[in-house]
C-alpha positions in Angstrom: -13.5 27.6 75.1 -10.4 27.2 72.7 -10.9 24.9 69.8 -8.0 22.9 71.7 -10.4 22.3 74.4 -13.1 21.3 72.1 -10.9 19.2 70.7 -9.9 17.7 73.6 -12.9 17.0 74.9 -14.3 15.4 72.2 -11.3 12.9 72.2 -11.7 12.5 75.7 -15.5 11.3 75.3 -15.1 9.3 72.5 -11.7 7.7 74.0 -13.3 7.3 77.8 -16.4 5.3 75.8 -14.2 2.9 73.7 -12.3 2.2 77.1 -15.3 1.0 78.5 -16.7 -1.1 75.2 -13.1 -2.9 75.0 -12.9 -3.6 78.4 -16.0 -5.2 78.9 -15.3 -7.4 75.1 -12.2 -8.3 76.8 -12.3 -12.4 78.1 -13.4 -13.3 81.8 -12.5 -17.3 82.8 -12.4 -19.1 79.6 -14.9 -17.1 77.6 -14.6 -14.2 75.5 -14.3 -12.8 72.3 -12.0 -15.3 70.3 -14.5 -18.0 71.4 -17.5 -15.6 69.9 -16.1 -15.0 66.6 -14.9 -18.7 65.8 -14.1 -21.0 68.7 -10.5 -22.1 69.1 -7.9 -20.0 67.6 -4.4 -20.6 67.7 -2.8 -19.6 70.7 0.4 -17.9 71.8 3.0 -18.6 74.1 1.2 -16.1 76.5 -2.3 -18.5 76.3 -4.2 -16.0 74.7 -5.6 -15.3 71.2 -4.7 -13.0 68.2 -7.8 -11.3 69.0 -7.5 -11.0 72.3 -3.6 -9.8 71.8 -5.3 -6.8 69.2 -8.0 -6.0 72.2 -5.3 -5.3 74.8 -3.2 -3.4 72.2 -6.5 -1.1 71.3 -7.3 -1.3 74.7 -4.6 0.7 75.8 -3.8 3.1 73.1 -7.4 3.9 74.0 -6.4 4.5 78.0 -3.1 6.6 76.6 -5.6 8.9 74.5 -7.8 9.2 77.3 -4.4 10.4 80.0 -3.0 13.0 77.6 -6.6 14.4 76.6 -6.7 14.7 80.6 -3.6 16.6 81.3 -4.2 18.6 78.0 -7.4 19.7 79.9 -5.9 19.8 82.8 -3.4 22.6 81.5 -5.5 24.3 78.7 -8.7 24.7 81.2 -6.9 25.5 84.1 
């Protein structure tokens, strides 16, 4: 293996695990993390929370990471 693939990998893992952490932080029917950490925050013309906002931001940097680490293994290891 290349240190690109190592690399990759590594990203891969530790991006694949965070998807699945923020995901399951992320609010279901009225509950979720802006009601854990402080009960009623201010809320957007969307409905939902600051935090909530940062969460889906993270959220999906995280699911980017985890797409081009694919295709860069994709191509590197193929």
């Amino acid at each position: 293996m290349k240190a690109i693939e190592y690399i990759a990998l590594a990203l891969n893992l530790v991006s694949a695990i965070a998807i699945i952490v923020f995901v399951l932080l992320h609010s279901g029917k009225g509950a979720g993390l802006s009601e854990m950490f402080g009960g009623m925050m201010p809320a957007t013309s969307t409905g939902t929370g600051i935090i909530e906002k940062n969460l889906d931001r993270i959220t999906i940097v995280c699911a980017a990471v985890f797409g081009v680490t694919l295709l860069v293994l994709m191509v590197v290891g193929g």
